[in-house]
Structure formats: structure tokens, C-alpha cells
C-alpha positions as YAML, in Angstrom:
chain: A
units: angstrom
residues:
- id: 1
  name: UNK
  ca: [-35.25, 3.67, 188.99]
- id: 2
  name: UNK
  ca: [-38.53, 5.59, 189.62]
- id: 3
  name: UNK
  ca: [-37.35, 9.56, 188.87]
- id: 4
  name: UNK
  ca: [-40.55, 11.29, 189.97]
- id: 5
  name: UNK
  ca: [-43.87, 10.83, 191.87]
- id: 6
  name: UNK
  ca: [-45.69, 9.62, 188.82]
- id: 7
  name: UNK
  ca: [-42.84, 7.06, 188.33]
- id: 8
  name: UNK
  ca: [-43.21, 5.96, 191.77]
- id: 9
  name: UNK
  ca: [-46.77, 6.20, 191.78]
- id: 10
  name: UNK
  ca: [-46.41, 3.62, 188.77]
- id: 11
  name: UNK
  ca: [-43.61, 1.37, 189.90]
- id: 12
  name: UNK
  ca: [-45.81, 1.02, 193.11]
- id: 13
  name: UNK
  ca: [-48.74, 0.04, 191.32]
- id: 14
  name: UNK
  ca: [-46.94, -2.57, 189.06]
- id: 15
  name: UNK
  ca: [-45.51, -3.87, 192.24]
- id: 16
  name: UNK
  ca: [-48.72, -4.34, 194.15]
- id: 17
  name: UNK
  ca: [-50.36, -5.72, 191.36]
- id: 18
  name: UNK
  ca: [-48.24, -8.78, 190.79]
- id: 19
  name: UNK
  ca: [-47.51, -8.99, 194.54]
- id: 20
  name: UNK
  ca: [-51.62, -9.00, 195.65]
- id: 21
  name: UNK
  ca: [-52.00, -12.16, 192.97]
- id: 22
  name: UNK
  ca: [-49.03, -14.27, 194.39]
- id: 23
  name: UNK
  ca: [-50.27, -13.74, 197.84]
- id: 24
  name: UNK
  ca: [-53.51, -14.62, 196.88]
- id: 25
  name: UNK
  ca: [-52.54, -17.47, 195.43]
- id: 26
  name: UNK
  ca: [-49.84, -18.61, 197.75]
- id: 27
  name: UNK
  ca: [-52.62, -18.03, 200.88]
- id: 28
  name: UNK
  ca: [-55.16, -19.64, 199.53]
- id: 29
  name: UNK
  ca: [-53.48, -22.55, 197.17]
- id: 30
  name: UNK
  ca: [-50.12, -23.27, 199.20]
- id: 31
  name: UNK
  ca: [-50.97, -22.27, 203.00]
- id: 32
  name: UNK
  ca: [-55.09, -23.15, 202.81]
- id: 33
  name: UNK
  ca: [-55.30, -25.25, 199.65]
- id: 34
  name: UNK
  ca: [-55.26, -28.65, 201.28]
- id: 35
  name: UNK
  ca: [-57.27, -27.88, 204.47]
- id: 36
  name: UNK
  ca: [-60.15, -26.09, 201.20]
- id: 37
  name: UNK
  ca: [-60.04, -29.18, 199.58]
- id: 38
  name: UNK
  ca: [-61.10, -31.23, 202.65]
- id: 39
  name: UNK
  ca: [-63.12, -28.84, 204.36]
- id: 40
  name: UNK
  ca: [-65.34, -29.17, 201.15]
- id: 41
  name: UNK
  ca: [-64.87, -32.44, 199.46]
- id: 42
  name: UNK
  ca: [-63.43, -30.77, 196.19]
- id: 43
  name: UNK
  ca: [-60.76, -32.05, 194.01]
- id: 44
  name: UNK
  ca: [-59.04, -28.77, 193.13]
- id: 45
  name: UNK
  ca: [-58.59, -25.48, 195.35]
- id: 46
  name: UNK
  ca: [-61.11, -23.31, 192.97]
- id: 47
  name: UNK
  ca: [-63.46, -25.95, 193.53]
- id: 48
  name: UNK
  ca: [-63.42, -26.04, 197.16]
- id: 49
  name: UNK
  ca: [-63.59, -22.31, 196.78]
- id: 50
  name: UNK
  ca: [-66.60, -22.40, 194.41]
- id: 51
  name: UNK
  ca: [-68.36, -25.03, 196.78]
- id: 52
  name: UNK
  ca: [-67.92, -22.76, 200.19]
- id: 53
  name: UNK
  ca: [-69.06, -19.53, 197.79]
- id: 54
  name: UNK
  ca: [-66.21, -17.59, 197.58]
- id: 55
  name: UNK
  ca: [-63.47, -16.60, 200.36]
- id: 56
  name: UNK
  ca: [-64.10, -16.24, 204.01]
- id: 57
  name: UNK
  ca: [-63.07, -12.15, 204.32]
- id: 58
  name: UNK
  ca: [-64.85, -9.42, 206.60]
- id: 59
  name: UNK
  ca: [-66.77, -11.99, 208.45]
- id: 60
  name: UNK
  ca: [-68.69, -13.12, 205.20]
- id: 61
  name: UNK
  ca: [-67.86, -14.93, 202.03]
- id: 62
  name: UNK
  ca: [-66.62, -12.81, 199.37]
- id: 63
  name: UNK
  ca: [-65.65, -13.99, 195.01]
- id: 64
  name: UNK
  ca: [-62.18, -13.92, 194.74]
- id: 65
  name: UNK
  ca: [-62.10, -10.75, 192.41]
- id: 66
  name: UNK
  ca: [-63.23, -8.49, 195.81]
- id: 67
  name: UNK
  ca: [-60.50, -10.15, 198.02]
- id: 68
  name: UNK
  ca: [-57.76, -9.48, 195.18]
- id: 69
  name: UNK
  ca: [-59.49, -5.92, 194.98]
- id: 70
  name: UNK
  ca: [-59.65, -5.12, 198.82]
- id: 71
  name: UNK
  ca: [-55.85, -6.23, 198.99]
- id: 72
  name: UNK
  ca: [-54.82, -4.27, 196.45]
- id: 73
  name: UNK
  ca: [-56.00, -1.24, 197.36]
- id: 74
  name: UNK
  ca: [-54.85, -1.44, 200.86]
- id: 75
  name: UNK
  ca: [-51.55, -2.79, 199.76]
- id: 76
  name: UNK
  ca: [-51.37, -0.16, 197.43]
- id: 77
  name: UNK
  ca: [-52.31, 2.78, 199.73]
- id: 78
  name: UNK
  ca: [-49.74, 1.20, 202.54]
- id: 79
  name: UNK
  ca: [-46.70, 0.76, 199.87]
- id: 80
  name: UNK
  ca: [-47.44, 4.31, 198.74]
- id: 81
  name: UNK
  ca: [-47.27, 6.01, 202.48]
- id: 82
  name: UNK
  ca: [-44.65, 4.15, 204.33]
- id: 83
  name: UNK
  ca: [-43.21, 1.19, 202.49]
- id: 84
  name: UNK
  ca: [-41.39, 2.90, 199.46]
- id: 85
  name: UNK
  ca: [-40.55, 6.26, 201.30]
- id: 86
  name: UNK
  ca: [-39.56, 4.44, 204.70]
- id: 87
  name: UNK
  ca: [-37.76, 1.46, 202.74]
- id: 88
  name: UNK
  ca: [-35.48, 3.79, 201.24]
- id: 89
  name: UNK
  ca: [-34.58, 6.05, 204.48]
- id: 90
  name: UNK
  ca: [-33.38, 2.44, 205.68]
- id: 91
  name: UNK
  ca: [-31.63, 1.60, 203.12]
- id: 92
  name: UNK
  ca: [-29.52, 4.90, 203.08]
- id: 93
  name: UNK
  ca: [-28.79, 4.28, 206.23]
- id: 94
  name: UNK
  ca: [-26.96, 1.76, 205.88]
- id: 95
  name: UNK
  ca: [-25.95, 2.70, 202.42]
- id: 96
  name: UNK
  ca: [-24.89, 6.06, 200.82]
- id: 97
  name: UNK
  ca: [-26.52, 5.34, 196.60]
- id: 98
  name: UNK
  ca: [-24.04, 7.55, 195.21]
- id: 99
  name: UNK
  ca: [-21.17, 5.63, 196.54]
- id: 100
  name: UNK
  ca: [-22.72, 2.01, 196.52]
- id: 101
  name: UNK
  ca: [-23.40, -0.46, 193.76]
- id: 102
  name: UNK
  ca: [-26.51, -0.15, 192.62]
- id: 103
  name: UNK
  ca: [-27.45, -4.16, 192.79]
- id: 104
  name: UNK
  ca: [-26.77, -3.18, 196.74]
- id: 105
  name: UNK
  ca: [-28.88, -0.52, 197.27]
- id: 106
  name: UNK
  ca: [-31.48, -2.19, 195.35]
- id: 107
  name: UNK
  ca: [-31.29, -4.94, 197.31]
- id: 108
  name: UNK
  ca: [-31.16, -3.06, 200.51]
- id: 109
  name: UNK
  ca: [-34.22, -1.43, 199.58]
- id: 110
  name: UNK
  ca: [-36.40, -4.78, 198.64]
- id: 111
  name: UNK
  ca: [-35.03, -6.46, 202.32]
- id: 112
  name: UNK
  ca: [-36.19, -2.94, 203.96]
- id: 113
  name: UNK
  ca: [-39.91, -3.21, 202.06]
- id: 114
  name: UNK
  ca: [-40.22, -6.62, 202.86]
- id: 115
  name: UNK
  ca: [-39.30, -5.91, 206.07]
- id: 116
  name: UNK
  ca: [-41.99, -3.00, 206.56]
- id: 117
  name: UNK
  ca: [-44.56, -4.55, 204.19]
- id: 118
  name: UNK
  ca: [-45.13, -8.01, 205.16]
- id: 119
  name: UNK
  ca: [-45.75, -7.60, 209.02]
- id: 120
  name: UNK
  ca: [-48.04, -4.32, 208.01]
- id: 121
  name: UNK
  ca: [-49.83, -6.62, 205.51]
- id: 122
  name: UNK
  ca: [-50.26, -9.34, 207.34]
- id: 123
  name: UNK
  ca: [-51.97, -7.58, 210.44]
- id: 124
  name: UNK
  ca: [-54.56, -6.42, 208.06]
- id: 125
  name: UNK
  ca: [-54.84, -9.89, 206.77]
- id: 126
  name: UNK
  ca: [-55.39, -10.56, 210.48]
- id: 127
  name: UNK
  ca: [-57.91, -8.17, 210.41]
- id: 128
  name: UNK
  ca: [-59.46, -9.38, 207.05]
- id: 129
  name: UNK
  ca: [-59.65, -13.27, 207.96]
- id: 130
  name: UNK
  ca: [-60.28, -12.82, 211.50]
- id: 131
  name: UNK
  ca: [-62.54, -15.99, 212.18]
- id: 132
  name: UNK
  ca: [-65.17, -13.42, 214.32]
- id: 133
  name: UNK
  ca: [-68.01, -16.07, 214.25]
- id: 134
  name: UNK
  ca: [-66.19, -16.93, 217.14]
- id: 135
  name: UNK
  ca: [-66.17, -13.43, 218.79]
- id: 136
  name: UNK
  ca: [-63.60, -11.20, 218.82]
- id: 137
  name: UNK
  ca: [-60.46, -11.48, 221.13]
- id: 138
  name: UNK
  ca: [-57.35, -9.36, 221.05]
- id: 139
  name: UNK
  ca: [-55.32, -12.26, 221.82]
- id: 140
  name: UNK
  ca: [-56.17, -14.22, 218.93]
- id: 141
  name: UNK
  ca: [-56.10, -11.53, 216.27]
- id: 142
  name: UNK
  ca: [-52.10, -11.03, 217.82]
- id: 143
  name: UNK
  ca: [-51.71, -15.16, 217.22]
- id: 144
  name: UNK
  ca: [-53.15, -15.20, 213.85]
- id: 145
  name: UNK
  ca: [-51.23, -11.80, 212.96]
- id: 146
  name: UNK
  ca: [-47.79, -13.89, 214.52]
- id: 147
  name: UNK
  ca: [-49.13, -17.10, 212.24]
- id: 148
  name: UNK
  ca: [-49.36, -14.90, 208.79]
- id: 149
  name: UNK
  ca: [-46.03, -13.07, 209.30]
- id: 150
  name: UNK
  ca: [-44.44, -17.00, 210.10]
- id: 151
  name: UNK
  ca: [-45.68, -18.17, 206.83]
- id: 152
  name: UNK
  ca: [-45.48, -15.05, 204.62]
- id: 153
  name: UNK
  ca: [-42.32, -13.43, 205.64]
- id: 154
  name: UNK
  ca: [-40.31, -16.06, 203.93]
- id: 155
  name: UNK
  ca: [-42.14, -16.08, 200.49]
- id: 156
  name: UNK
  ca: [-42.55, -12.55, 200.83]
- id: 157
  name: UNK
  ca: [-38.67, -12.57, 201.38]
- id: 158
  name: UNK
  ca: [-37.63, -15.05, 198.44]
- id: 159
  name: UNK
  ca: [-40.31, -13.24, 195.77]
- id: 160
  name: UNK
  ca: [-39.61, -10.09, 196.15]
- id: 161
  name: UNK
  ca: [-35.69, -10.55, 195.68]
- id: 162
  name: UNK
  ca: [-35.69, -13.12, 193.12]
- id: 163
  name: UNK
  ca: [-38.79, -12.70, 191.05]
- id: 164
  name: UNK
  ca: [-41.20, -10.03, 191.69]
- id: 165
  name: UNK
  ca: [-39.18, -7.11, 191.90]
- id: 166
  name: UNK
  ca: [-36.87, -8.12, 188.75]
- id: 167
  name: UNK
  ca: [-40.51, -8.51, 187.15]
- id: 168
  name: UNK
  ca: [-41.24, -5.06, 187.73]
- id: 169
  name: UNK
  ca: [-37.99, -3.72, 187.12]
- id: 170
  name: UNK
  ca: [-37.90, -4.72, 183.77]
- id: 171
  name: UNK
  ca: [-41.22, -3.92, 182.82]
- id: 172
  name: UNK
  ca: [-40.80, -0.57, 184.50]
- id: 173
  name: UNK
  ca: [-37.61, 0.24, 182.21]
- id: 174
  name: UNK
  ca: [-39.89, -1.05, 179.18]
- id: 175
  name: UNK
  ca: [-41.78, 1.64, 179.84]
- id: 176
  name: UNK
  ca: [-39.89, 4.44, 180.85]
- id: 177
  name: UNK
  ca: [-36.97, 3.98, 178.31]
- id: 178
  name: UNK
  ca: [-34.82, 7.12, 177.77]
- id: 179
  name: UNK
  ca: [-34.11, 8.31, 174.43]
...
């Protein structure tokens, strides 16, 4: 796929961008949506949202647009320095490109991101949500990091393979087309 550092510099970025926004949305509609909803007496998730002014991040409530923005460049920064070039090592481990299918390797490669990127991501999630009104305790930042990778390891998982990544793969070749 990606050829060069701007190519993978690109592919990352398309990536992170659609990944951020369904982990947005999965965290705060599928995982929190309910608990929102009757934590604030609202009838949709936005609303409970809108009533508690904005999303409980860095010990304060933030508008939606900074969490998506906070994630993303974190995400982005993290996918850049270890997930893509680590991801890859793994998966040529295991299996050699130029002899391999390349639905395999591709495939290898997604499992091995996932596998890097979603307990990375969801420590600094930890991090980001930590509840520290309460005060800060190292055993409950390791719980709540545990509790994150439990419920985003699977969607993470699922996405990647079966939506996000063909996503991105086709929009990447859209615009990188040989002539």
C-alpha cells in the first residue's frame, strides 16, 4: 500500500481520522450512552451531553470537538511512532510479504495494530477520563485502563478488519492511483 513516508504519513492520518470518530462515538453512545441519559434526565445521548456541558476529559468538561481533537492527535502521533512501524515488524515475523498473499499480510498487519494500538490508546483514555475528583490512585487508573481495553479491544478488533481499514484502503488507492 503506502510506498513512502508521505504515503504513510497519509494512510495514517486517514486511519486515525475515521478511527478517533467511531471511538468517540462507540465510548460515549454504546459504552456511556445509557448511564448519560440517566445521569441527566435527557432523551438522546447529545442531549445528556449538552445538559452536563460537554465531556468529562482532563478533570473538567470539555465540547466534543476538543475530545475528538485531543484523541486525534495523540492517536495520530502514537500510530505514527510505534503502531505502523512496530505492526509491520510483527507481521513479518510471522510472514515473509514477498512470499505471502497479500489479503494475509494485510491482515496480519491490522491484528498486530490492533494489538499495539488499542491497549496504548486506551491507557491514555485512562489517563484522559480518570475520575480525579476522587483523587488519584494508581490502582484505579490500572482498573479503568483493564475496563477500556475489555470493552474496546473487541470493537477495535471487528472495525478495523471489517470496516475501517477497507475504508481507508480504498480511499487511499483513490488517491494514489498509478498511471
Amino acid at each position: 500500500m503506502p510506498q513512502n513516508q508521505f504515503q504513510r504519513m497519509v494512510f495514517a492520518f486517514l486511519t486515525v481520522l475515521v478511527t478517533v470518530h467511531g471511538y468517540v462515538f462507540y465510548s460515549l453512545y454504546v459504552v456511556n450512552g445509557t448511564t448519560l441519559m440517566n445521569i441527566n434526565g435527557a432523551d438522546s445521548v447529545i442531549g445528556a451531553i449538552n445538559a452536563q456541558g460537554g465531556v468529562y476529559m482532563f478533570g473538567r468538561m470539555l465540547p466534543i470537538w476538543a475530545v475528538i481533537l485531543i484523541e486525534f492527535c495523540f492517536a495520530y502521533g502514537l500510530e505514527c511512532l510505534v503502531g505502523s512501524p512496530c505492526s509491520f515488524k510483527l507481521a513479518c515475523k510471522v510472514f515473509n510479504p514477498e512470499k505471502t498473499h497479500p489479503m494475509l499480510v494485510e491482515t496480519a498487519v491490522i491484528c498486530a495494530t490492533v494489538g499495539l494500538m488499542c491497549p496504548a490508546m486506551s491507557f491514555l483514555a485512562a489517563i484522559f477520563y480518570y475520575p480525579y475528583y476522587t483523587g488519584f490512585n494508581v490502582l484505579t487508573l490500572f482498573a479503568n485502563w483493564l475496563k477500556l481495553v475489555c470493552f474496546n479491544f473487541p470493537f477495535a478488533y471487528f472495525s478495523q478488519l471489517f470496516f475501517i481499514q477497507p475504508f481507508v484502503r480504498t480511499v487511499f488507492k483513490k488517491l494514489f492511483v498509478r498511471n
